[in-house]
PDB file of N, CA, C and O in Angstrom:
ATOM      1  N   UNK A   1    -105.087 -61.752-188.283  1.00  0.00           N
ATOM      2  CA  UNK A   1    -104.839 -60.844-187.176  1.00  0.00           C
ATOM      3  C   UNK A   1    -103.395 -61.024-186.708  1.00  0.00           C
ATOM      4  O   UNK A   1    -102.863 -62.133-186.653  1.00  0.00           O
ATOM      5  N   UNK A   2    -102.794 -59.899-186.380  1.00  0.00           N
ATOM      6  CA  UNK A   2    -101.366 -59.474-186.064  1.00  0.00           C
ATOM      7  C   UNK A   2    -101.357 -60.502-184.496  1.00  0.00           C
ATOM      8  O   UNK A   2    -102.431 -60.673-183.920  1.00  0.00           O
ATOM      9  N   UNK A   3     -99.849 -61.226-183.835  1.00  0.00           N
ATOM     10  CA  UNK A   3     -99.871 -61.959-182.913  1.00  0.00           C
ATOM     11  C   UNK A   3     -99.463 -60.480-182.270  1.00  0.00           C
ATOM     12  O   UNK A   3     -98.795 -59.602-182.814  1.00  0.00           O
ATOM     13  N   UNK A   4    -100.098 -60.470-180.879  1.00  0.00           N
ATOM     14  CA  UNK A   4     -99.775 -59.408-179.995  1.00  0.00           C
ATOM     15  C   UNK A   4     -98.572 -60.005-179.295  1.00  0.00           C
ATOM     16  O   UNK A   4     -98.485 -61.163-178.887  1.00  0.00           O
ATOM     17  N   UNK A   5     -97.780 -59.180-179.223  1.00  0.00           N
ATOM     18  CA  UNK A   5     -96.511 -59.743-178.357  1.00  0.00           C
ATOM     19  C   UNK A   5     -96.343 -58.818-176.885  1.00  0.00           C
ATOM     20  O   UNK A   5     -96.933 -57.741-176.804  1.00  0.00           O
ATOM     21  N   UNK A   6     -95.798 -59.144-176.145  1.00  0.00           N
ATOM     22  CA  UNK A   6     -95.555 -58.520-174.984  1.00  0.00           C
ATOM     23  C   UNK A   6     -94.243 -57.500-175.105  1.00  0.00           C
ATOM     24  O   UNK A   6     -94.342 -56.330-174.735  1.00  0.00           O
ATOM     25  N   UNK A   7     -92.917 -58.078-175.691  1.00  0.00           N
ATOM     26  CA  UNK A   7     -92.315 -57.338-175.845  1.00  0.00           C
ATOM     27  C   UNK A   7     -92.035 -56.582-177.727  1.00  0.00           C
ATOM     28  O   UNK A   7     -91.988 -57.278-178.741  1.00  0.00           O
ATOM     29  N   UNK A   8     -91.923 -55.344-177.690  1.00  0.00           N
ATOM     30  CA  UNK A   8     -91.721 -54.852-178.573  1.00  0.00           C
ATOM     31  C   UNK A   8     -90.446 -53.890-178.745  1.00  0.00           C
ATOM     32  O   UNK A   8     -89.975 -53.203-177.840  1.00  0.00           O
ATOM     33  N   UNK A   9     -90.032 -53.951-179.885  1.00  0.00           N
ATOM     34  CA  UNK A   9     -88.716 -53.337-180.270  1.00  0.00           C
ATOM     35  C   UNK A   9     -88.724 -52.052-180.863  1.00  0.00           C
ATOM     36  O   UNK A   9     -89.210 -51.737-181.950  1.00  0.00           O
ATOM     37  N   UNK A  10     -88.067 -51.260-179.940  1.00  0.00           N
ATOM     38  CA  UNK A  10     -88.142 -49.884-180.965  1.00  0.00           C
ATOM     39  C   UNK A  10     -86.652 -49.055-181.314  1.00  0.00           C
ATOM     40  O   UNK A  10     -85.586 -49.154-180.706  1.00  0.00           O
ATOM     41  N   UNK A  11     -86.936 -48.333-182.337  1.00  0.00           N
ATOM     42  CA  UNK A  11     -85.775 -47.822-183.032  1.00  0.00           C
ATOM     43  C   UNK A  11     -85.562 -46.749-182.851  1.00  0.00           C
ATOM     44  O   UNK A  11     -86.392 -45.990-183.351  1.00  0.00           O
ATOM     45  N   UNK A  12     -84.531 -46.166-182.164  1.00  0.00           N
ATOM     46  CA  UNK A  12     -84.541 -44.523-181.912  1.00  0.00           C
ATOM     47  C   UNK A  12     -83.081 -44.303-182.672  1.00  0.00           C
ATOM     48  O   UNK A  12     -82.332 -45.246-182.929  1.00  0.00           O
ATOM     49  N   UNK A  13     -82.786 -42.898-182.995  1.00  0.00           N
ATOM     50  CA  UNK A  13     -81.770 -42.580-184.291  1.00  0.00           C
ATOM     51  C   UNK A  13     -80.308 -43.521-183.562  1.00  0.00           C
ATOM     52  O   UNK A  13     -79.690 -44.257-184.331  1.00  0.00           O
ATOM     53  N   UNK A  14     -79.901 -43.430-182.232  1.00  0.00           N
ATOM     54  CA  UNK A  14     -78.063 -44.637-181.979  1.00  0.00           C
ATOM     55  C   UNK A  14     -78.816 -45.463-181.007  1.00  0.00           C
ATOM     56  O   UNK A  14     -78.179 -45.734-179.990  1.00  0.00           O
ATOM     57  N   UNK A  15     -80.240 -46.011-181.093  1.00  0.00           N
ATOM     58  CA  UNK A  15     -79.814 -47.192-180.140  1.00  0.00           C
ATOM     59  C   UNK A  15     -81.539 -48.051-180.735  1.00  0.00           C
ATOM     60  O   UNK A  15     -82.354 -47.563-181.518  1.00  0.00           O
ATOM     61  N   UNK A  16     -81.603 -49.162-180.150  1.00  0.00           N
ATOM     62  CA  UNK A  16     -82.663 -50.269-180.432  1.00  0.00           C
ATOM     63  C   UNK A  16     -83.198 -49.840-178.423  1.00  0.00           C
ATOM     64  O   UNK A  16     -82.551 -49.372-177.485  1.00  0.00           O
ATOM     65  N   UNK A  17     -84.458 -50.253-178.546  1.00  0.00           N
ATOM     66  CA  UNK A  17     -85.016 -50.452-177.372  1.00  0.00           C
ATOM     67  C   UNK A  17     -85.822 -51.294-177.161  1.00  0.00           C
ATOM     68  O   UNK A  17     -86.831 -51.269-177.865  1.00  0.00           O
ATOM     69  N   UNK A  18     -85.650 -52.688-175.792  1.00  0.00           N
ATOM     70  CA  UNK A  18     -87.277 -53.278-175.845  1.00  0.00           C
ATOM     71  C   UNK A  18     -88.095 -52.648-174.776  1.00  0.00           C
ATOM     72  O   UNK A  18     -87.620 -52.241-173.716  1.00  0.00           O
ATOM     73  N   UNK A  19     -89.435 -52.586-175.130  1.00  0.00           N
ATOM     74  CA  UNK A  19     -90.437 -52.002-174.295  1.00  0.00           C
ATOM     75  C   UNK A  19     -91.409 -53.221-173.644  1.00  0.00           C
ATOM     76  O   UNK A  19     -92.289 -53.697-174.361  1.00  0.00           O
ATOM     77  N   UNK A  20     -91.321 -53.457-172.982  1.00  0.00           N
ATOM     78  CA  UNK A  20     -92.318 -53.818-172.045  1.00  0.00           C
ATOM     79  C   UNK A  20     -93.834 -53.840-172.190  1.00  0.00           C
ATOM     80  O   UNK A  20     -94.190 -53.091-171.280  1.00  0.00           O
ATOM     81  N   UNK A  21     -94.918 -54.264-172.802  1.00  0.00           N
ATOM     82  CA  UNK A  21     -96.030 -53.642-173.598  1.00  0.00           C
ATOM     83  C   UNK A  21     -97.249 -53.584-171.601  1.00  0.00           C
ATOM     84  O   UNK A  21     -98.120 -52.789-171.246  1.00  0.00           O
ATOM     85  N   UNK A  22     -96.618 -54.873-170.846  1.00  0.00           N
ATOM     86  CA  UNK A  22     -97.148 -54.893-169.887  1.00  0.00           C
ATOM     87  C   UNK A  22     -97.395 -53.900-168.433  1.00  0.00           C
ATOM     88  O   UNK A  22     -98.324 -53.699-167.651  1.00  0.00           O
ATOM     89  N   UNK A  23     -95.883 -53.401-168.613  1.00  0.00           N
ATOM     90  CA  UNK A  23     -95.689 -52.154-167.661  1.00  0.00           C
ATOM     91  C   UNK A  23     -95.611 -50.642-168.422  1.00  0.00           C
ATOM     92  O   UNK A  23     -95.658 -49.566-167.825  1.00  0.00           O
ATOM     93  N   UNK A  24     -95.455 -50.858-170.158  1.00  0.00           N
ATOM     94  CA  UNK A  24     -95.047 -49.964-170.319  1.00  0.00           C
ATOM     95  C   UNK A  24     -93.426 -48.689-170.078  1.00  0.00           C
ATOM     96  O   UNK A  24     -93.262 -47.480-170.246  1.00  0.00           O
ATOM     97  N   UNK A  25     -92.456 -49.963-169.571  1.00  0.00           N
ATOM     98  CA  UNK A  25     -91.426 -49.804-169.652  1.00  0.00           C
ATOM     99  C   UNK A  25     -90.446 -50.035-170.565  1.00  0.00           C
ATOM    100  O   UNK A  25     -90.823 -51.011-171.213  1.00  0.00           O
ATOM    101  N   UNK A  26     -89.386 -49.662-170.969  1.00  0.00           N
ATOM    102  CA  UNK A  26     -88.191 -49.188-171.851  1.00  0.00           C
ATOM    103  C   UNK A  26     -86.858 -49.776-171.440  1.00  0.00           C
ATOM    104  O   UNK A  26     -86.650 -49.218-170.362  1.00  0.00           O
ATOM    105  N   UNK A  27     -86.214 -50.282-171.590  1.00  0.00           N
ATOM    106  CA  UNK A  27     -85.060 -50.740-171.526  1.00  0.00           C
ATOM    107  C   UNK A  27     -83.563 -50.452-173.222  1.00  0.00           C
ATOM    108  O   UNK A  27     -83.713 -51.117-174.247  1.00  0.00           O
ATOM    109  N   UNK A  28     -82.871 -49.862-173.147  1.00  0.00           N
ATOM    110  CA  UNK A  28     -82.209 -49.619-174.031  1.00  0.00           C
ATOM    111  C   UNK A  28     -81.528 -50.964-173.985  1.00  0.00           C
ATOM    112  O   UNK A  28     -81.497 -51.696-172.996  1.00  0.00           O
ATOM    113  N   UNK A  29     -80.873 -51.265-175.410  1.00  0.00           N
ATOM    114  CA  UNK A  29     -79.878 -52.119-175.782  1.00  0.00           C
ATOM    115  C   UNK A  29     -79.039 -52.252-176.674  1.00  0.00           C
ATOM    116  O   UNK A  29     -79.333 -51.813-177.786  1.00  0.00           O
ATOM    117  N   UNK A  30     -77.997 -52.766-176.509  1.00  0.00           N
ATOM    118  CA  UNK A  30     -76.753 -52.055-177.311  1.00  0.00           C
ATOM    119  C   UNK A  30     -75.769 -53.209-177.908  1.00  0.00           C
ATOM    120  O   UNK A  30     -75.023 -53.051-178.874  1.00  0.00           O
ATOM    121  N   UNK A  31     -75.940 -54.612-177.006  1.00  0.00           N
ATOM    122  CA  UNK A  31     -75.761 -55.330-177.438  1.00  0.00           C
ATOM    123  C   UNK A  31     -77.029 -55.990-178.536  1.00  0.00           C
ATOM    124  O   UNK A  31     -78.134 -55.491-178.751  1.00  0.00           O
ATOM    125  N   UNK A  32     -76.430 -57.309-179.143  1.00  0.00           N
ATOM    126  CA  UNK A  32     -77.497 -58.324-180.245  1.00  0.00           C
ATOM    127  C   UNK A  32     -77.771 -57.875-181.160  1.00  0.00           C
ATOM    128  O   UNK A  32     -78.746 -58.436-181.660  1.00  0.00           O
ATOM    129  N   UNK A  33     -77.152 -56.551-182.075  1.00  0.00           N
ATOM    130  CA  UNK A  33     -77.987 -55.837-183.019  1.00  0.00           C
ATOM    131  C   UNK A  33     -77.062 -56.231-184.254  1.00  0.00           C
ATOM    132  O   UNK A  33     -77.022 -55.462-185.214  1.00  0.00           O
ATOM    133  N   UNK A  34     -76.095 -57.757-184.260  1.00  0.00           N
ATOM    134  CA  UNK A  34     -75.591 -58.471-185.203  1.00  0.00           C
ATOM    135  C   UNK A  34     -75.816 -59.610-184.878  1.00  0.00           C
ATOM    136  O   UNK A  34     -75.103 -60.349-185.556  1.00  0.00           O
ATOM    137  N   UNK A  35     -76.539 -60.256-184.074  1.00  0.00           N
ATOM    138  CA  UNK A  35     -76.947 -61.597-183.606  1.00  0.00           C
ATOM    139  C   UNK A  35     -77.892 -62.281-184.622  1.00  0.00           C
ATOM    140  O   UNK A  35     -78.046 -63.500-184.548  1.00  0.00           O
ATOM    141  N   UNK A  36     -78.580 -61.504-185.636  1.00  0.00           N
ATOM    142  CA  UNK A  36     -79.768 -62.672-186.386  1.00  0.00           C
ATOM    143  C   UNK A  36     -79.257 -62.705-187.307  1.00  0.00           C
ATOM    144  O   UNK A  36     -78.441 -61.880-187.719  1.00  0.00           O
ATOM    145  N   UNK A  37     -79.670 -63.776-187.887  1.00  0.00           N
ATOM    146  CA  UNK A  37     -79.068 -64.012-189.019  1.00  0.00           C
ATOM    147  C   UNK A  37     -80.622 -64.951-189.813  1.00  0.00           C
ATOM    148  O   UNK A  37     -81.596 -65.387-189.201  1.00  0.00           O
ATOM    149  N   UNK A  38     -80.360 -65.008-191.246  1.00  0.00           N
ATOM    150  CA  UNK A  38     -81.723 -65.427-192.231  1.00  0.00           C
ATOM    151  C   UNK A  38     -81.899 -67.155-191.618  1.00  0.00           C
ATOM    152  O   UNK A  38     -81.639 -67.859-190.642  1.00  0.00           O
ATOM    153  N   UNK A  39     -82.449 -67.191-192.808  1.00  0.00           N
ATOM    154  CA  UNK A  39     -82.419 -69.021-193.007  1.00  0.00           C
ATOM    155  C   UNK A  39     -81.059 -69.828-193.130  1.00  0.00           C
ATOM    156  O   UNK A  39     -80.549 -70.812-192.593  1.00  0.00           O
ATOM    157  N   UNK A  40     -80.675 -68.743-194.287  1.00  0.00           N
ATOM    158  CA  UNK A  40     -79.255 -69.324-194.716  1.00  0.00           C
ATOM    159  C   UNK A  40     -78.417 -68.971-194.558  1.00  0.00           C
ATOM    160  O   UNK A  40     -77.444 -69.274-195.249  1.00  0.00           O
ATOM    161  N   UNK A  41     -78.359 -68.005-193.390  1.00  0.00           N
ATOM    162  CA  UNK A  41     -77.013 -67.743-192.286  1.00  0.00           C
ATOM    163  C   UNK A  41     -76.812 -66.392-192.673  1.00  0.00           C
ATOM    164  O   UNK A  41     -76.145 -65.816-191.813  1.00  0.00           O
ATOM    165  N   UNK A  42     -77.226 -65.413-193.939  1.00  0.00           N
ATOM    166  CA  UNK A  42     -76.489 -64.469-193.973  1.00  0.00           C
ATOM    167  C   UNK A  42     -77.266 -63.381-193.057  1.00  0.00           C
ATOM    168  O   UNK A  42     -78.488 -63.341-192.913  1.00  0.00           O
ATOM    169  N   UNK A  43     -76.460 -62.636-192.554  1.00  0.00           N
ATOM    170  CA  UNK A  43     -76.339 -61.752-191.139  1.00  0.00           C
ATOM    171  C   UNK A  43     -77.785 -60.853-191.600  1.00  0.00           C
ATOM    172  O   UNK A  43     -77.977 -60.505-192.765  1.00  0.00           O
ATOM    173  N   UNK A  44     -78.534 -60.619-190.717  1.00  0.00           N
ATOM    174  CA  UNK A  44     -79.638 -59.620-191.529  1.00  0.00           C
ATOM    175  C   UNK A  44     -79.299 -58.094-190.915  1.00  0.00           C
ATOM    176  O   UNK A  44     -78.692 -58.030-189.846  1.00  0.00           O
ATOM    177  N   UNK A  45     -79.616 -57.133-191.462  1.00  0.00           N
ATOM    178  CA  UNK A  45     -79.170 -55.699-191.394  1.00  0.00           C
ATOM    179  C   UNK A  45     -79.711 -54.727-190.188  1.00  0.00           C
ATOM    180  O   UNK A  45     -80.850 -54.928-189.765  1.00  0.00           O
ATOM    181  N   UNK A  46     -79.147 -53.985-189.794  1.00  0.00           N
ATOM    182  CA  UNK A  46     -79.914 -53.658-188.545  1.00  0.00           C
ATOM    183  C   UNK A  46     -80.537 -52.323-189.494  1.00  0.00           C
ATOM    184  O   UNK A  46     -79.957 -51.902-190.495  1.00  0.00           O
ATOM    185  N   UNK A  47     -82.186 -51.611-188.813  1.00  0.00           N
ATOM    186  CA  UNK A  47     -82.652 -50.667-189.254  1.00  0.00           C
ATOM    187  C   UNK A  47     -83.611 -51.029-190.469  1.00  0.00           C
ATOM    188  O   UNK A  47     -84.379 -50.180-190.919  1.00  0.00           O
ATOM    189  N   UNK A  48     -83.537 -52.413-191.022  1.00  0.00           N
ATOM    190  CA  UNK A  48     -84.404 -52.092-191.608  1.00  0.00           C
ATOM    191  C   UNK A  48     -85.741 -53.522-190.810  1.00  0.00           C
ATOM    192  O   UNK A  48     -85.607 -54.390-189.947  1.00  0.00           O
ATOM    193  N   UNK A  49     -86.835 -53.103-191.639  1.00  0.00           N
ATOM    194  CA  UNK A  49     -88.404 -53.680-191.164  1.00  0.00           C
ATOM    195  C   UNK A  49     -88.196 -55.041-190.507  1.00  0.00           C
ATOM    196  O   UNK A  49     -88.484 -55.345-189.349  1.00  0.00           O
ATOM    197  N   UNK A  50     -87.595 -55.876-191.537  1.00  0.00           N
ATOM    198  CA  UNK A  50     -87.407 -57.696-191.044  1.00  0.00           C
ATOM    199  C   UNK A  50     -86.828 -57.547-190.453  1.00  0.00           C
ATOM    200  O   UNK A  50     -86.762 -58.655-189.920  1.00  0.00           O
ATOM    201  N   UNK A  51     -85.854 -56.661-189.722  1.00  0.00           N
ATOM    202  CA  UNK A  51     -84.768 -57.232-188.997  1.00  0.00           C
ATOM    203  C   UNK A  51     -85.474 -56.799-187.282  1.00  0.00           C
ATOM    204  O   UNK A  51     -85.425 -57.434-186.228  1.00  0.00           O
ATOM    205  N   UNK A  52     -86.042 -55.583-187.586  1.00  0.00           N
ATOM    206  CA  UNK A  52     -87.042 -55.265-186.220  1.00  0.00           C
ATOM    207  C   UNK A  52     -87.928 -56.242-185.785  1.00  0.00           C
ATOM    208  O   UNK A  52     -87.892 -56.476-184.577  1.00  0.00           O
ATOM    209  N   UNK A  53     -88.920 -57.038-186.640  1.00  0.00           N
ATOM    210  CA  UNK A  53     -89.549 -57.842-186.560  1.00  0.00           C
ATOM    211  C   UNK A  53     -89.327 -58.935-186.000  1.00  0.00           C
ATOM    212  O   UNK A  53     -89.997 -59.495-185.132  1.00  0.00           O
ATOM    213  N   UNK A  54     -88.112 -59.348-186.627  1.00  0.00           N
ATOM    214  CA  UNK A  54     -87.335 -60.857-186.305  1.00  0.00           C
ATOM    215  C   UNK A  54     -86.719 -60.714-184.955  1.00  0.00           C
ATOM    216  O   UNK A  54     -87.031 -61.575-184.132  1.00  0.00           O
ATOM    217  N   UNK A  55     -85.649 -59.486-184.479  1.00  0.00           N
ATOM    218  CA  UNK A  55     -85.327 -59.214-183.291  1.00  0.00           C
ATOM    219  C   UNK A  55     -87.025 -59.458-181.810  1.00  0.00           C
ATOM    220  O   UNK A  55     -87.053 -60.154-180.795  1.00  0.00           O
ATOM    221  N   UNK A  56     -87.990 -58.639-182.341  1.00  0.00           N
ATOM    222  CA  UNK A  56     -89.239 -58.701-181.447  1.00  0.00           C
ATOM    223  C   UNK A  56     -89.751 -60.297-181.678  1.00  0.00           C
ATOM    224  O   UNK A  56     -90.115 -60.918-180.680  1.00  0.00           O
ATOM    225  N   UNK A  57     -89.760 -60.547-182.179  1.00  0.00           N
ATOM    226  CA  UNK A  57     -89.754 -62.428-182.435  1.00  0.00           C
ATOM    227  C   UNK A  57     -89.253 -62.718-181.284  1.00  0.00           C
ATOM    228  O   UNK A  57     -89.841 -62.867-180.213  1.00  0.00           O
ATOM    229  N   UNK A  58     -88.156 -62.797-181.525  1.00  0.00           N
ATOM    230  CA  UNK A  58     -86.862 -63.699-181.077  1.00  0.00           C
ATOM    231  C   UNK A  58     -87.087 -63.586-179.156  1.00  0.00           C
ATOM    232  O   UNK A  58     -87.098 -64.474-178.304  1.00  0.00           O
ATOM    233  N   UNK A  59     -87.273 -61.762-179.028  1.00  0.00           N
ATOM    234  CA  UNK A  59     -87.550 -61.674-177.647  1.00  0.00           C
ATOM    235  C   UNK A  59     -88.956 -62.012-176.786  1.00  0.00           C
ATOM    236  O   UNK A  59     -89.153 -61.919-175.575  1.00  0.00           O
ATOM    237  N   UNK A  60     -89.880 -62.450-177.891  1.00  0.00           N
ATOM    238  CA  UNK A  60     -90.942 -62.866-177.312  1.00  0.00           C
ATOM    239  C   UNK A  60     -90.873 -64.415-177.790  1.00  0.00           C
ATOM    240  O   UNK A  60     -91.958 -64.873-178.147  1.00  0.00           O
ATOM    241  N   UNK A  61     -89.960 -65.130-177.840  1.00  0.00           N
ATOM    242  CA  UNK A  61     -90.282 -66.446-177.786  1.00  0.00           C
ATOM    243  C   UNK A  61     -89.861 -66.937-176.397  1.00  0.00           C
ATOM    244  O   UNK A  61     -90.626 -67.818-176.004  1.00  0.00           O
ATOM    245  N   UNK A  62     -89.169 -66.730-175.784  1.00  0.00           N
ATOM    246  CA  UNK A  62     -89.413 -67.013-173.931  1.00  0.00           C
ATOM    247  C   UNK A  62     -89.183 -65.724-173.754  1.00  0.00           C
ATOM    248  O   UNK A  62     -88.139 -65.111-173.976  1.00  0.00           O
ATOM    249  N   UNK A  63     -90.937 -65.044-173.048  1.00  0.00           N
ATOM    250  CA  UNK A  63     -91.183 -63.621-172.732  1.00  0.00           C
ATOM    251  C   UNK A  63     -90.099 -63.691-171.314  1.00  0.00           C
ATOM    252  O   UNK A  63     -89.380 -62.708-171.140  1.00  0.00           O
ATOM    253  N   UNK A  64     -90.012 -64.733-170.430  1.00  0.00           N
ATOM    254  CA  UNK A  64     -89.593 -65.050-169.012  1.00  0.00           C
ATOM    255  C   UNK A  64     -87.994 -64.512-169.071  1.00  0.00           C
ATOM    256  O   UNK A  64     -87.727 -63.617-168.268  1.00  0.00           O
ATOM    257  N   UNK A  65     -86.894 -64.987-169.965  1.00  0.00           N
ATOM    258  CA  UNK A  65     -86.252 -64.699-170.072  1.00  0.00           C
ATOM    259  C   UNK A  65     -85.790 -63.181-170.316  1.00  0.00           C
ATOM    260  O   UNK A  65     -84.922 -62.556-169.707  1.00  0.00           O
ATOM    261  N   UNK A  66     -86.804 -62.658-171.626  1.00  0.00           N
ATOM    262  CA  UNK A  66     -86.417 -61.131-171.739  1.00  0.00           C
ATOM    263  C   UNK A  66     -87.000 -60.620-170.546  1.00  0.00           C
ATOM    264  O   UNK A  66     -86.659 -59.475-170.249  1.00  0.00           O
ATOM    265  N   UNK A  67     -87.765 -61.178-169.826  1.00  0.00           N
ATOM    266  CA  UNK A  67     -87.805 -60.418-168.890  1.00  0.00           C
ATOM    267  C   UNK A  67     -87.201 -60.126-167.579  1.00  0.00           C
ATOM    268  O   UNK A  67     -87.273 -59.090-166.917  1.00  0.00           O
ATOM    269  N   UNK A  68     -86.532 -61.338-167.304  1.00  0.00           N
ATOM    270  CA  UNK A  68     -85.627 -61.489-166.652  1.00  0.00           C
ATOM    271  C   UNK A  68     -84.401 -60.756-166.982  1.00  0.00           C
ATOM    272  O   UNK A  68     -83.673 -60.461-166.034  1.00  0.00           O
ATOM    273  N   UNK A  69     -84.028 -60.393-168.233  1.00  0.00           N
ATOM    274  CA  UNK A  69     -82.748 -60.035-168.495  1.00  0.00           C
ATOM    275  C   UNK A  69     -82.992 -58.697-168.627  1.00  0.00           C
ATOM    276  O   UNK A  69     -82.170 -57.967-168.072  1.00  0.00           O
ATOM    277  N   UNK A  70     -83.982 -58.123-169.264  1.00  0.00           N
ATOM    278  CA  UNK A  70     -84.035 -56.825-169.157  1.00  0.00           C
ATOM    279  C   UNK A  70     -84.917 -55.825-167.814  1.00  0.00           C
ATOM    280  O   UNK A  70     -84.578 -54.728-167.371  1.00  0.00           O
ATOM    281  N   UNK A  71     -86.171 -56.719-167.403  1.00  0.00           N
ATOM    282  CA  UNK A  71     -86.724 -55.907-166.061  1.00  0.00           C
ATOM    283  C   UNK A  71     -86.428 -56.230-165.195  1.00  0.00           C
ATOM    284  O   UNK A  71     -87.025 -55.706-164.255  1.00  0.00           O
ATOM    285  N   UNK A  72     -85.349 -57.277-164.821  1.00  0.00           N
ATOM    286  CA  UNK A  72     -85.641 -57.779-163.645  1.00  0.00           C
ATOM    287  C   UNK A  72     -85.928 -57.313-162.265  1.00  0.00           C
ATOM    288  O   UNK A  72     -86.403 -57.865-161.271  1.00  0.00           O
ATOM    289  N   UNK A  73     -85.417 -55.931-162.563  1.00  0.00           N
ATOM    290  CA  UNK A  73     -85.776 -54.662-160.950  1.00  0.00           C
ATOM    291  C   UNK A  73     -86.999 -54.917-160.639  1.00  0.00           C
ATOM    292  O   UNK A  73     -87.323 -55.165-159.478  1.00  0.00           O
ATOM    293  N   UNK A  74     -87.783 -54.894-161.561  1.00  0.00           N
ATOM    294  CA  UNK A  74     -89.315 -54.895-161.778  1.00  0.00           C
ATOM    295  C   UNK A  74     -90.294 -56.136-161.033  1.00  0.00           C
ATOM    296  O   UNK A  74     -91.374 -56.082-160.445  1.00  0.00           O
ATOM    297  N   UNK A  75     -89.410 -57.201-161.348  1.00  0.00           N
ATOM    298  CA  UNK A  75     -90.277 -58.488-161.138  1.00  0.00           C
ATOM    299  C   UNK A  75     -90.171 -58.675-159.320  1.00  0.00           C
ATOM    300  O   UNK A  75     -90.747 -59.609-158.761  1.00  0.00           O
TER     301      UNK A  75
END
């Protein structure tokens, strides 16, 4: 079974977005979309599957933080 995450990443044609799965809110972002990189350092690609995945990873490993940084109006 798939880990449910709170935040999720979505791809619209010029920008990445995280959504909120709890409020159902949207936040665009424009920065971090050269920030991951593999195992062995090389940069992973924006747009394609792993790299969406790994980005929604990354923001649900302290949910507190993305949430802080992206809802904080909210909290």
């Amino acid at each position: 079974m798939a880990r449910a995450y709170r935040f999720r990443v979505i791809e619209y044609f010029s920008y990445y977005a995280v959504r909120d799965t709890w409020s159902g809110k949207e936040h665009a972002m424009s920065d971090g979309v050269e920030c991951l990189f593999t195992k062995t350092g090389r940069s992973m690609r924006p747009g394609s599957e792993y790299f969406r995945k790994a980005w929604e990873k990354a923001l649900n490993e302290n949910s507190n933080d993305t949430a802080e940084a992206y809802f904080n109006e909210e909290r």
